[in-house]
C-alpha positions as CSV (number, residue, x, y, z in Angstrom):
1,X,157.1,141.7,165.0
2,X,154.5,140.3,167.3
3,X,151.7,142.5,165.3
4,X,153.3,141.2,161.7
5,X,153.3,137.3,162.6
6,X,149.7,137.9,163.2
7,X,148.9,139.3,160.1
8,X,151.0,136.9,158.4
9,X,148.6,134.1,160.7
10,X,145.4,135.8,159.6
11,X,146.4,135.9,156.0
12,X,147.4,132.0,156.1
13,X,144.2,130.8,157.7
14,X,142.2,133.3,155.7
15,X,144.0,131.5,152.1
16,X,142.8,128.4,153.8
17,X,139.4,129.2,154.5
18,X,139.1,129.6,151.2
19,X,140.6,127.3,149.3
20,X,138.5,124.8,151.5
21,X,135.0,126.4,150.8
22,X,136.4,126.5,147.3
23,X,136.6,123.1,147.3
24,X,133.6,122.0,148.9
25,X,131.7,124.2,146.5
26,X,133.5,122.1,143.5
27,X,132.8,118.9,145.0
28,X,128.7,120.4,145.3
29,X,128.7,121.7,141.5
30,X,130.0,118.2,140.6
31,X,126.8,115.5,141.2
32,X,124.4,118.5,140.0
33,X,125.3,118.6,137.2
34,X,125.9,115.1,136.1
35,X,122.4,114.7,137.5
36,X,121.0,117.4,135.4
37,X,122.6,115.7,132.6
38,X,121.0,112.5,133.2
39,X,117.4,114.1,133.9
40,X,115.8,115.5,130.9
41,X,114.6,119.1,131.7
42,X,110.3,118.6,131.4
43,X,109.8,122.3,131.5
44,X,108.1,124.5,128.8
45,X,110.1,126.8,127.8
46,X,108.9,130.0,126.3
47,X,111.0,130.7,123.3
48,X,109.3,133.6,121.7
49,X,106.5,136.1,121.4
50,X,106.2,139.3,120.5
51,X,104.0,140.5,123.6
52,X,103.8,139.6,126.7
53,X,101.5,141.1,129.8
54,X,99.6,140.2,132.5
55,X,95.8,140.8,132.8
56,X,94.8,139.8,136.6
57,X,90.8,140.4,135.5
58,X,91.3,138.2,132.8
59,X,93.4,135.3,133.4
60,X,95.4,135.7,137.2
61,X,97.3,132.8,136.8
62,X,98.6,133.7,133.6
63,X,101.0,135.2,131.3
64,X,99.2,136.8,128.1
65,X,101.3,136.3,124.8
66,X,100.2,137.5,121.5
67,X,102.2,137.4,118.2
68,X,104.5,134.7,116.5
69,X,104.6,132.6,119.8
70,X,107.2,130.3,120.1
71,X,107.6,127.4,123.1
72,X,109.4,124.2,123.3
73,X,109.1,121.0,125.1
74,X,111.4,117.9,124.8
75,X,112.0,118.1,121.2
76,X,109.0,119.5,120.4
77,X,108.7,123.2,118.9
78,X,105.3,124.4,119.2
79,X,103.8,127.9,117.6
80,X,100.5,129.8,117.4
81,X,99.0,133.3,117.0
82,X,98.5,133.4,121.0
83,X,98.5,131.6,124.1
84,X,97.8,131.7,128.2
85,X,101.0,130.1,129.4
86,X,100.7,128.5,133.0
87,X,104.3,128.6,134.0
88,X,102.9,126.9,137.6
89,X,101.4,124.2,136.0
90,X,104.3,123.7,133.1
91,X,101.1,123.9,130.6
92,X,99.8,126.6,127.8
93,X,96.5,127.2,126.0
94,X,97.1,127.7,122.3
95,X,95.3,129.8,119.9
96,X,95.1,130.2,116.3
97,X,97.3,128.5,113.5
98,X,98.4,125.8,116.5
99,X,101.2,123.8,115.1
100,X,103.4,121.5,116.7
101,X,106.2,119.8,115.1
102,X,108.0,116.7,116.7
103,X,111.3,115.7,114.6
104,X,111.2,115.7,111.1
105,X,107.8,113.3,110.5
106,X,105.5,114.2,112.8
107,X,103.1,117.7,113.0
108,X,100.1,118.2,114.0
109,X,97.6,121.4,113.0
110,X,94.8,123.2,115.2
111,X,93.0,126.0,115.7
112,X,92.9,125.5,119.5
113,X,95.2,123.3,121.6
114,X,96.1,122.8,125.0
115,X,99.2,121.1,126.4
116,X,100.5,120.0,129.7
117,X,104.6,120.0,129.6
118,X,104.0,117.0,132.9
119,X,101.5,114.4,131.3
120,X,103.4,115.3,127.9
121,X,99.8,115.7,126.6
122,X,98.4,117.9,123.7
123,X,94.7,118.0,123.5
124,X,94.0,119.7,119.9
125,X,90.5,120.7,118.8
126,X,88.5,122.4,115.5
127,X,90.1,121.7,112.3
128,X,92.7,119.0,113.6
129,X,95.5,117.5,111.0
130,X,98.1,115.2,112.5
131,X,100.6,113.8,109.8
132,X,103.3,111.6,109.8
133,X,105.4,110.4,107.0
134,X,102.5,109.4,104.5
135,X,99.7,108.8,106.9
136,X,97.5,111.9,107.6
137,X,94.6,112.2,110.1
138,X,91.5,114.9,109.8
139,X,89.3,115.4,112.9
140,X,87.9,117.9,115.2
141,X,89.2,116.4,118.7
142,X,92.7,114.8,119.4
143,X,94.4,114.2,121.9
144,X,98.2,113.1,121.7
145,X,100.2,111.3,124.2
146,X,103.6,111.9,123.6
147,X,104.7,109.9,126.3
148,X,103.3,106.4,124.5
149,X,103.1,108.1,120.8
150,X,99.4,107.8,120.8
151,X,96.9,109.8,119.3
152,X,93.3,109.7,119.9
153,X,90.0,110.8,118.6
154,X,86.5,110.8,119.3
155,X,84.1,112.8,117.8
156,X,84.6,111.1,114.2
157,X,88.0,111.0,112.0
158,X,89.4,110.7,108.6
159,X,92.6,109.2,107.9
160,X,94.3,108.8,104.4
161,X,97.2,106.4,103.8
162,X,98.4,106.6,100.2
163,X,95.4,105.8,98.0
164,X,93.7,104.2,101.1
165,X,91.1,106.5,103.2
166,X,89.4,105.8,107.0
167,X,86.5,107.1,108.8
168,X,84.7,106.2,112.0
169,X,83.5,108.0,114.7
170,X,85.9,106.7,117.3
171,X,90.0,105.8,116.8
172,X,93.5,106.0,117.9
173,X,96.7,106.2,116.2
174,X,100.3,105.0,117.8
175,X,103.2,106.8,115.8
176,X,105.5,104.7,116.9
177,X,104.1,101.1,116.2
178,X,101.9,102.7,113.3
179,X,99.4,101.0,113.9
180,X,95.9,102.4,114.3
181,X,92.5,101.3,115.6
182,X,89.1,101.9,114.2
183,X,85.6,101.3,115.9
184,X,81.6,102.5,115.2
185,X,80.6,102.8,111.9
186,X,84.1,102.3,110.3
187,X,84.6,102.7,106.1
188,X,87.6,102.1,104.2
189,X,88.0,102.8,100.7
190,X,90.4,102.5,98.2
191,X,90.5,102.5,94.4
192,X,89.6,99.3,94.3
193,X,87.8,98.0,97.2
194,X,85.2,99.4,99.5
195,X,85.1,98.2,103.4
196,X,82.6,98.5,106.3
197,X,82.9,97.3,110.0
198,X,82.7,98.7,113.3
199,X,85.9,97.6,114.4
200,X,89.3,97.3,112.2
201,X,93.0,97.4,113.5
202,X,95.1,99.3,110.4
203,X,98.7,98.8,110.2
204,X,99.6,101.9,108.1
205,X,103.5,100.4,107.8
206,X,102.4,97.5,105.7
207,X,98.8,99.0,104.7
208,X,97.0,95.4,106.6
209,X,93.5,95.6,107.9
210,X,92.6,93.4,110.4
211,X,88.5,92.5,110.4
212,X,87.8,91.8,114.0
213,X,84.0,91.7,113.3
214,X,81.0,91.4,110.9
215,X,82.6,92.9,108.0
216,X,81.8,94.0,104.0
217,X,84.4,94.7,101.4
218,X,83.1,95.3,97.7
219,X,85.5,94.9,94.7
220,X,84.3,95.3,91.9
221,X,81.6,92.3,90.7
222,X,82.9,90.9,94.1
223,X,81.4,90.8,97.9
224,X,83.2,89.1,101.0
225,X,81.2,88.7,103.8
226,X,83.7,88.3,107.2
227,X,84.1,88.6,111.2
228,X,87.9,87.8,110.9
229,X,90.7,87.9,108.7
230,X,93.5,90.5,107.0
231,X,93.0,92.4,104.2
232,X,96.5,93.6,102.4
233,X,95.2,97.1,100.7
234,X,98.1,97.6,99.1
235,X,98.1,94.3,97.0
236,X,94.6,94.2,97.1
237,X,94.9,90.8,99.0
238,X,92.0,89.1,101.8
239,X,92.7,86.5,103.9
240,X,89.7,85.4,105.8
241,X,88.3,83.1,108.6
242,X,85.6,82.2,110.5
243,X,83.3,80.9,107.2
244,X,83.7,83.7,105.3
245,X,81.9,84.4,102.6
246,X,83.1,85.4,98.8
247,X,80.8,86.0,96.2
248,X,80.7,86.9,92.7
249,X,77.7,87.2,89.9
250,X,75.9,84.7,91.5
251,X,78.4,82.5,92.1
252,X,78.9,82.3,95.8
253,X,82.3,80.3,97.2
254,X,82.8,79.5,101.4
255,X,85.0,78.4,103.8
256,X,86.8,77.7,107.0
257,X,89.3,80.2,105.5
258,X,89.4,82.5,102.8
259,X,92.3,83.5,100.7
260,X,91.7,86.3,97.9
261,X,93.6,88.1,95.1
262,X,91.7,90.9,93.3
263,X,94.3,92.2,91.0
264,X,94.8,88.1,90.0
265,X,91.2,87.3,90.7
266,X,92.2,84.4,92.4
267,X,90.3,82.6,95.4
268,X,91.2,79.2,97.8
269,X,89.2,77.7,100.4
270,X,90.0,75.5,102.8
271,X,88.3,73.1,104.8
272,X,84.3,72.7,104.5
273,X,84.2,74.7,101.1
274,X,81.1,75.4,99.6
275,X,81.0,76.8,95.6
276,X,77.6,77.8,94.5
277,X,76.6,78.8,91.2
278,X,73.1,80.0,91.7
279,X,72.4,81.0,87.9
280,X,73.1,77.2,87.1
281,X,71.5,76.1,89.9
282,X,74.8,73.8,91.1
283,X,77.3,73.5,93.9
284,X,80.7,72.2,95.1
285,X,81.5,71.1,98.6
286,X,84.8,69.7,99.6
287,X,88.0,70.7,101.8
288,X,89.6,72.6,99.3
289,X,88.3,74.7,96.6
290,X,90.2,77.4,94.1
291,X,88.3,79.8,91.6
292,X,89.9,82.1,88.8
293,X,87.7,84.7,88.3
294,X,89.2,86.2,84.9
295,X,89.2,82.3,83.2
296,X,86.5,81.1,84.9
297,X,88.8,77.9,86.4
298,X,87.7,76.3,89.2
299,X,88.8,73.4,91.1
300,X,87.3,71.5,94.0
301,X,89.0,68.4,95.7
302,X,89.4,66.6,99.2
303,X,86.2,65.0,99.7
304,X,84.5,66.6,96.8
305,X,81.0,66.3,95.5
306,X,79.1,68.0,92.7
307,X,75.4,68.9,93.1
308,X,73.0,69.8,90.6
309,X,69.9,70.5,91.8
310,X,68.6,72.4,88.7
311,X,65.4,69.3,88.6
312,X,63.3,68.8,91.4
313,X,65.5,65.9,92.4
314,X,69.3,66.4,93.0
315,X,72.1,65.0,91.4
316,X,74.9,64.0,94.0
317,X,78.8,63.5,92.6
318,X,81.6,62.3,94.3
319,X,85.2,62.2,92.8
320,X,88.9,62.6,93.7
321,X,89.3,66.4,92.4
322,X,86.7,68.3,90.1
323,X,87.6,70.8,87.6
324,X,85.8,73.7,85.6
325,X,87.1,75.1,82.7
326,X,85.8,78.5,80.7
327,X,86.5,79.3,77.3
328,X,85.8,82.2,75.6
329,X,84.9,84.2,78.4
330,X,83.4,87.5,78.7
331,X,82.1,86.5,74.9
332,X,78.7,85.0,73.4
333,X,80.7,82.0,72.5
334,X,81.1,81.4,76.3
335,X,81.3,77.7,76.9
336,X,82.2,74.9,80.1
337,X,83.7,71.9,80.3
338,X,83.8,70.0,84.1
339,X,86.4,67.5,84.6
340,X,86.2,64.9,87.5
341,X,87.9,62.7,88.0
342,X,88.8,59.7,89.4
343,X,86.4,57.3,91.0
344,X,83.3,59.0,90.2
345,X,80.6,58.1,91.8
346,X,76.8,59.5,91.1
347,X,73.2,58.9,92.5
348,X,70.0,60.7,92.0
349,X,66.7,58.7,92.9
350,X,66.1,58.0,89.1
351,X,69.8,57.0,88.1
352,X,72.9,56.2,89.6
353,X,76.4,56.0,87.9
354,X,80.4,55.5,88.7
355,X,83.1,55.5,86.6
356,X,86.7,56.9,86.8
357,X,86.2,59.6,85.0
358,X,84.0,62.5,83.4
359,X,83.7,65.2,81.2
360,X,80.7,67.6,80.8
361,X,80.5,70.2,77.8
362,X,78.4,73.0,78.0
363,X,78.7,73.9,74.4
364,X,76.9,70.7,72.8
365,X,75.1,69.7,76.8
366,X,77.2,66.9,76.8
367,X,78.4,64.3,79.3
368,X,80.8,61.5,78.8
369,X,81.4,58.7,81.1
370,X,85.2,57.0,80.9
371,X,87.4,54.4,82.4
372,X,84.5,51.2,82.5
373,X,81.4,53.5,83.1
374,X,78.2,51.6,84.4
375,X,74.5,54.0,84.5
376,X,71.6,52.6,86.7
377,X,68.0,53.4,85.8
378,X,65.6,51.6,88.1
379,X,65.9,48.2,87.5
380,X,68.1,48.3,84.4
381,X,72.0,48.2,84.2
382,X,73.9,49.7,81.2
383,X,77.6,49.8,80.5
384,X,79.8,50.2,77.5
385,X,83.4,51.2,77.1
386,X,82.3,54.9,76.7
387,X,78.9,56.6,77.6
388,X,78.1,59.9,75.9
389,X,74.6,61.8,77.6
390,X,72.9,64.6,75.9
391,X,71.1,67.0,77.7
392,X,68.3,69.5,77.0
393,X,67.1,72.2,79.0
394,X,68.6,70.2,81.6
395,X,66.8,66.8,80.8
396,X,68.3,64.1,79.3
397,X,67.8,63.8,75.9
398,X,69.4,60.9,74.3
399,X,72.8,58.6,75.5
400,X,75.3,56.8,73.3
401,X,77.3,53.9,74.2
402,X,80.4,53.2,72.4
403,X,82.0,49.8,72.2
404,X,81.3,46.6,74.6
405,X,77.7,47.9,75.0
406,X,75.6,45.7,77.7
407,X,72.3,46.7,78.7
408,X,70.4,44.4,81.2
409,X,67.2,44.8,82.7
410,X,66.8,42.6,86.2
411,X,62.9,41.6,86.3
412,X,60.4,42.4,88.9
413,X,58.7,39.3,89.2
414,X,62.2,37.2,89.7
415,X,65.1,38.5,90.4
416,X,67.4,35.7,89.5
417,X,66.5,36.7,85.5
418,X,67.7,39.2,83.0
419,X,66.7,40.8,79.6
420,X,70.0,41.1,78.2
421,X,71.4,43.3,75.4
422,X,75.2,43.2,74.3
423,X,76.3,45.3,70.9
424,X,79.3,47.0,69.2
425,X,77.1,50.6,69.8
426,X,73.7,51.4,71.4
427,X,71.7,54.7,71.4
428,X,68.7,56.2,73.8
429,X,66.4,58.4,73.2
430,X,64.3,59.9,76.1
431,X,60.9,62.4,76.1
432,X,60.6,64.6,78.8
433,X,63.3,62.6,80.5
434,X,61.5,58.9,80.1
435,X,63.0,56.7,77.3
436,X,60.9,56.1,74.7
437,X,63.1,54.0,71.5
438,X,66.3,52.4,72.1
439,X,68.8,51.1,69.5
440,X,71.4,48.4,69.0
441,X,73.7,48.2,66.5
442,X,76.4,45.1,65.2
443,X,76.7,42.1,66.4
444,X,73.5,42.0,68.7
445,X,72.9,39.4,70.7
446,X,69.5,39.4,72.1
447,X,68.4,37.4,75.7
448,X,64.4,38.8,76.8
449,X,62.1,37.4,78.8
450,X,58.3,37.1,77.7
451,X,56.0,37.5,80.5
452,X,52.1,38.2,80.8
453,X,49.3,37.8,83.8
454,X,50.8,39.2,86.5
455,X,54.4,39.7,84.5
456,X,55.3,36.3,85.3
457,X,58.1,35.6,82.9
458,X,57.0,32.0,80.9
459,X,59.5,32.2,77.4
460,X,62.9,32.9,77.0
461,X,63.7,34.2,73.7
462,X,67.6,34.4,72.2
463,X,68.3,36.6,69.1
464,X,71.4,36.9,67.1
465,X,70.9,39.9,64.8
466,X,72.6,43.0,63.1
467,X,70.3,45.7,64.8
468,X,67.5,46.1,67.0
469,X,65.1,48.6,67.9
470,X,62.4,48.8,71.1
471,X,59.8,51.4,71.5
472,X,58.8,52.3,75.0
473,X,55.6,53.7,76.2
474,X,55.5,54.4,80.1
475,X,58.6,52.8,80.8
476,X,56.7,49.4,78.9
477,X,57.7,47.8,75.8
478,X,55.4,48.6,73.1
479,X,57.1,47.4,69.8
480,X,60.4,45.8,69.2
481,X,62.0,45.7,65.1
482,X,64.9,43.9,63.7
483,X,66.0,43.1,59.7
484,X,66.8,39.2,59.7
485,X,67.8,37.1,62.8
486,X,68.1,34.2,63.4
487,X,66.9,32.8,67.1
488,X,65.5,30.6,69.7
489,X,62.3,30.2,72.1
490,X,63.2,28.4,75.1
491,X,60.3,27.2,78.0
492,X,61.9,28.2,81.1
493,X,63.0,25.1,82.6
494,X,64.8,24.1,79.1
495,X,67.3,27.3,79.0
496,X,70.9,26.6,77.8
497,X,73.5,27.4,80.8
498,X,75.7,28.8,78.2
499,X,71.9,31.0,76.9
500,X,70.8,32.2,80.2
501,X,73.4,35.0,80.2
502,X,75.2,36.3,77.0
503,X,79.0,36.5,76.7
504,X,80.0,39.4,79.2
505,X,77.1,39.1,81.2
506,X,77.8,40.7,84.6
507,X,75.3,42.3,87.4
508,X,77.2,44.9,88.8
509,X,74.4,46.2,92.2
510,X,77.0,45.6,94.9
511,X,78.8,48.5,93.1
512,X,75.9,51.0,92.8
513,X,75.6,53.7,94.9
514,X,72.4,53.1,97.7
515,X,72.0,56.8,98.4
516,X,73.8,60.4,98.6
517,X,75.8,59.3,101.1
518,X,77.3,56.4,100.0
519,X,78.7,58.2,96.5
520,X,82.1,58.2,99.3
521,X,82.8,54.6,99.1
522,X,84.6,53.4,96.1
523,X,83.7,49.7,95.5
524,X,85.7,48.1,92.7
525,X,84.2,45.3,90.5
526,X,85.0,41.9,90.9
527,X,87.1,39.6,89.6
């Protein structure tokens, strides 16, 4: 009984031995594995090949595999004809056919590869393609971080983004932000566009360049010249900084900032714009500035002035906004018409004008003067309630006044007197840009000065007549015609008050402009 209580003892302590090592080995098995389930396994696993040996002579360290080899790493499957897999070092050399495939958009191509399973870093050379979704990547050195999704190459790369193609000697690639960075001798070409730099940041998601340096793009008949902006190559849109530079045929267009549309052919500048039309030997400068290349409309406004400088002497321009408008473009019939407008102001040494607004032709070379024009030549004032100019070969070549015509001539020797001229219409004709007849037509009233010696004025002479006519010679009176009149001489000192000046007669020189400068300050007539 004694012996039986004792096995029965044994047996009890025995069933309880185990159950409590059974136990304690559950409660062990139970924070493994939830730790193994929250640690992702970083080995390389070895998935397939169809030989595998050892070759201490060859490589000790490790394990030769030839024929469809298969490993895996993380959710990447790679494959290749043969490798040398380092199971020490969780890394494999790849040979032959290296591909490497990492979800459903990403694979990259090689003919040799190596890749470390603890950096998470594949380091493909000869022959390398890496594509993802659209965007693909030719090169001969790559390395790819799969850790930070970045690939990177360094003995010269090509990649192609739809319709868009990259090369530069240098670059990297993130697959994750997709946005890619170019540097040393970069070119980027597209149907329609053609870009060098030595450094550009690519964003292949919404196909934007970013110029971070001197840059070139060629579009067509166009150049841009830029060290910073963004260039849209899908819509084939710029928008530049930093004075950058767009030109066009000879027509040349700057700014503090840049915006361009090729497929519209539409340009804006902003802030200190400068339009240059070289083959017409003229500018625009102001703080805003728009150009239509396929109408040939241009505007220019915000402190705007138009400059000719096609003579030897410049013409200056200031008004509110200027506009040019092409018809018939892309024809022989081509013509221009430039609208400014309002509170025009002009000076060139020779002749000064304002008026509040202005049209010039191109088709007849003509300029008209609206809104109570007044034209300074020298010493004589001219004004009417229209003034036509007609140009030739860029001279003037004859004027017309229309209505209200006035034309006074302040004299040398005294200022305080006036040869005055007042009509219904007057004309001008110049030679080689002097005037050499002038005209007067209905109701002509007549006020003029004869002087002699030294031109001291010593007779006053007053006309009433239906038309007059005065040949110059050298900017001096040579011959003066009229049909019938009837008149009056007058000795200085016995001049009429009401005959001194004619009905209208007003001396408008606080309004003219003094020089290039002062074409900015509108100065209204007085009361």
């Amino acid at each position: 009984m004694r012996k039986s209580f004792v096995i029965a003892l044994s047996l009890t302590l025995l069933v309880g031995l185990m159950s409590a090592f059974a136990q304690k080995k559950q409660q062990r098995r139970r924070p493994v594995a939830a730790r193994k389930a929250q640690v992702k396994d970083s080995r390389v696993y070895l998935v397939h090949a169809d030989v595998l040996h050892y070759d201490q002579a060859k490589n000790a360290d490790a394990s030769i595999l030839n024929g469809k080899v298969h490993f895996t790493h993380q959710g990447a499957r790679l494959y290749c004809d043969s490798a040398y897999f380092y199971e020490g070092s969780n890394s494999f050399e790849a040979f032959g056919h290296v591909k490497m495939y990492q979800g459903d958009t990403l694979s990259l191509f090689s003919d040799y590869a190596f890749y470390d399973g603890n950096e998470q870093m594949a380091r493909a050379r000869y022959n390398v393609v890496l594509k993802h979704k659209k965007t693909t990547l030719y090169t001969d050195s790559l390395d790819f971080d799969r850790l930070y999704d970045n690939a990177y190459f360094f003995e010269g790369g090509k990649m192609v983004d739809g319709k868009t193609t990259l090369t530069s000697d240098w670059g990297e690639y993130n697959t994750k932000s997709k946005m890619s960075v170019f540097n040393y001798d970069v070119k980027m070409k597209s149907p329609k566009f053609f870009l060098t730099t030595d450094t550009l940041y690519y964003d292949t998601r919404l196909s934007m360049a970013h110029i971070v340096g001197p840059s070139n793009i060629t579009s067509g008949d166009s150049h841009i010249y830029s060290e910073q902006g963004y260039y849209d190559t899908k819509n084939d849109r710029a928008r530049l900084m930093n004075r950058s530079v767009l030109s066009n045929q000879g027509k040349m267009l700057v700014g503090d900032s840049v915006y361009y549309d090729s497929k519209e052919g539409f340009s804006q500048a902003f802030r200190n714009v400068v339009y240059v039309d070289s083959v017409n030997k003229n500018k625009l400068t102001g703080n805003y500035g728009e150009y239509y290349e396929h109408t040939g409309f241009a505007l220019c406004t915000d402190s705007a002035v138009a400059i000719d400088y096609s003579q030897g002497d410049s013409l200056y321009m200031h008004a509110d906004t200027f506009k040019v408008v092409t018809y018939n473009i892309e024809t022989d019939s081509v013509y221009r018409k430039i609208f400014a407008f309002h509170h025009v102001r002009a000076y060139r040494t020779d002749v000064q004008a304002v008026c509040d607004s202005l049209i010039y032709n191109s088709l007849d070379s003509c300029m008209t003067l609206y809104h109570d024009p007044i034209v300074w030549n020298n010493n004589q004032q001219l004004v009417g309630d229209r003034i036509e100019v007609f140009m030739k070969d860029s001279l003037i070549d004859h004027a017309h006044v229309i209505n209200n015509c006035f034309s006074i001539q302040q004299l040398r020797s005294d200022s305080t007197l006036f040869n005055q001229v007042s009509s219904k219409e007057m004309f001008a004709y110049f030679l080689d840009g002097a005037i050499r007849e002038t005209q007067a037509k209905g109701n002509v009233l007549i006020g003029y000065y004869f002087e002699e010696g030294d031109s001291v004025a010593i007779i006053y002479n007053y006309q009433e007549t239906a038309e007059l006519r005065m040949f110059l010679k050298d900017r001096k009176l040579q011959k003066v015609w009229t049909p019938k009149s009837s008149g009056t001489m007058y000795p200085l000192n016995q001049i009429p008050l009401e005959r001194k000046h004619l009905p209208g007669f007003a001396w408008y020189d606080y309004v003219r402009p003094r020089d290039r400068y002062d074409i900015f300050i509108w100065r209204s007539k007085k009361q």
